[in-house]
C-alpha positions as CSV (number, residue, x, y, z in Angstrom):
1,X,-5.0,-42.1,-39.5
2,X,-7.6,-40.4,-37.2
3,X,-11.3,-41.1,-37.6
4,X,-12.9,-37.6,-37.3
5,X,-16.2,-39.8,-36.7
6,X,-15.3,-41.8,-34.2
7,X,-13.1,-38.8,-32.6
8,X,-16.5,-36.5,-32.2
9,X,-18.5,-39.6,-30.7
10,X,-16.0,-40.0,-27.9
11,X,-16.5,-36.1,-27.1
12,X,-19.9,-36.6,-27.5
13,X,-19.9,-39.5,-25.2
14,X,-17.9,-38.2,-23.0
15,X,-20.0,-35.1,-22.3
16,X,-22.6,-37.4,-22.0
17,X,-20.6,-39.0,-19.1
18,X,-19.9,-35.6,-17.5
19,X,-23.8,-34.5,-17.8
20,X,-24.7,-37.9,-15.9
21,X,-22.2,-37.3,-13.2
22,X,-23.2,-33.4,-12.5
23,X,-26.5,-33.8,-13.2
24,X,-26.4,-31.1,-16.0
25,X,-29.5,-31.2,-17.8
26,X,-28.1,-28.3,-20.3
27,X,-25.1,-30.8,-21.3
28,X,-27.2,-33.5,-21.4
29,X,-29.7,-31.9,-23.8
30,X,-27.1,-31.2,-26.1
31,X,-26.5,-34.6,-26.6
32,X,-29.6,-36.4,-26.9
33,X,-31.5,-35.4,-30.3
34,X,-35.1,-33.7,-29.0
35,X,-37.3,-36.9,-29.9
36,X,-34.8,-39.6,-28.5
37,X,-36.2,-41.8,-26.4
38,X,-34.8,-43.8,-23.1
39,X,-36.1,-47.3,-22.7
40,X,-35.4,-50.2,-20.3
41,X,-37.2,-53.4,-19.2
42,X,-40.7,-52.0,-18.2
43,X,-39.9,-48.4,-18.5
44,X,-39.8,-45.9,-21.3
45,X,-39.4,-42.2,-21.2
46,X,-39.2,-39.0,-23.7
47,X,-35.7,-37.3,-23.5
48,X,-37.3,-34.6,-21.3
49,X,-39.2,-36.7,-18.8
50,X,-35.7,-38.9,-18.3
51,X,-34.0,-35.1,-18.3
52,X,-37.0,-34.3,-15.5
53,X,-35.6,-37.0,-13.0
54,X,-32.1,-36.6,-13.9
55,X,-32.6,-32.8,-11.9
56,X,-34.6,-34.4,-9.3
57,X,-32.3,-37.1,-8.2
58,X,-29.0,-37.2,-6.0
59,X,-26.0,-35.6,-7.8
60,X,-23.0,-38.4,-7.8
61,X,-20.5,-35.5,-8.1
62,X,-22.0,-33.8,-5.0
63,X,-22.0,-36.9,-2.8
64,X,-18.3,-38.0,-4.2
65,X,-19.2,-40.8,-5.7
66,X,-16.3,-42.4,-8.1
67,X,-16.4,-41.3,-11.9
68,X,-16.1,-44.4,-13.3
69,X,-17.7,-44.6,-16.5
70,X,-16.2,-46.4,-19.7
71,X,-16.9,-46.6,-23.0
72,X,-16.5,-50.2,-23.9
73,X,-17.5,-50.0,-27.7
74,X,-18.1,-47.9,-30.5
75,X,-19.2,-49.3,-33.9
76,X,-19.9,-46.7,-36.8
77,X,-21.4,-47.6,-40.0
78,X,-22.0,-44.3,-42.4
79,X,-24.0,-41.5,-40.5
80,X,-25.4,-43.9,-37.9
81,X,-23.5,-45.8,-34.7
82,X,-23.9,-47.8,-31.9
83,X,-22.3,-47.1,-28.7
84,X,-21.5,-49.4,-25.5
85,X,-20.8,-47.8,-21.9
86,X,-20.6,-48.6,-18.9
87,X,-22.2,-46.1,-16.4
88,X,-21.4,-46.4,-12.6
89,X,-24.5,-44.4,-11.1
90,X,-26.2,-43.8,-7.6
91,X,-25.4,-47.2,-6.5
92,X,-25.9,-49.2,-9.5
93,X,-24.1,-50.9,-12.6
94,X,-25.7,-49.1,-15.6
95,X,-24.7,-50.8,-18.8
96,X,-26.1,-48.3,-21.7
97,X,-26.6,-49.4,-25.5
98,X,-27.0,-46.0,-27.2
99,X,-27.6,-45.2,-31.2
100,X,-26.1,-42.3,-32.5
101,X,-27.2,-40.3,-36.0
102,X,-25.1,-37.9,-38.0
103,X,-27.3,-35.2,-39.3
104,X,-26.9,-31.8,-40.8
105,X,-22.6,-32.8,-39.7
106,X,-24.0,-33.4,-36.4
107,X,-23.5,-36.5,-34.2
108,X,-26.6,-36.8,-31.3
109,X,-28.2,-39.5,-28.9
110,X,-31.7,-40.5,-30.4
111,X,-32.2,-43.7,-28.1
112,X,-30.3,-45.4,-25.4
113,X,-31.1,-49.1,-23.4
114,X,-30.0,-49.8,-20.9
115,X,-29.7,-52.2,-17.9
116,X,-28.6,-52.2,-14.3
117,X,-26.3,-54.7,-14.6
118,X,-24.1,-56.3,-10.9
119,X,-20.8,-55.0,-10.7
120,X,-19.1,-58.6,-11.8
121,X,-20.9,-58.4,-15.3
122,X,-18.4,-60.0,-17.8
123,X,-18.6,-58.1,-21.2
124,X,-19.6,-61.0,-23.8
125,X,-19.3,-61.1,-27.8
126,X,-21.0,-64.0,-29.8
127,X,-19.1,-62.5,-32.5
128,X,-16.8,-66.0,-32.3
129,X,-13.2,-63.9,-31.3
């Protein structure tokens, strides 16, 4: 059996991963709830300030750089869930922690973490397995 949950945050994510690679503010915006916000150490932005320098930077898919983005976890308790990716960008190791809502049957973004991590980063648990 089929979780349709955890099926429509892997589209979700996914076009998450597509907007990030083409720089498509429209796909991204679909995505992230309006008051999400985007935090990392020292640094925290509104969804449309991030979406701002999104449009103003280099465009990985117009400079061929490698799609290479994973999503490493996915943990979904009711109508909220927690998502792990990793997000190859511009140069740099992204790792993004990202909480999802369901509301009104709708899955969206409303906050993402998220750390520039080097390339040999070993995914850790503490969970003991």
């Amino acid at each position: 059996m089929t979780d349709p949950d955890l099926i429509e945050i892997t589209r979700l994510l996914n076009e998450y991963f597509e907007g990030l690679y083409n720089a498509d503010t429209k796909r991204l915006r679909q995505v992230f709830h309006p008051t999400a916000n985007l935090q990392s150490q020292g640094l925290r932005l509104t969804r449309d300030e991030w979406l701002h320098r999104v449009v103003n930077r280099a465009i990985p898919s117009e400079i061929n750089e490698s799609y290479r983005y994973k999503i490493i976890n996915i943990d979904i308790l009711g109508e909220q869930a927690m998502a792990k990716v990793e997000c190859p960008l511009l140069g740099n190791f992204y790792i993004d922690f990202l909480s999802l809502l369901k509301e009104k049957g709708q899955w969206t973004i409303v906050n993402k973490m998220y750390a520039n991590a080097p390339e040999n980063y070993q995914r850790q648990s503490n969970t003991g397995e």
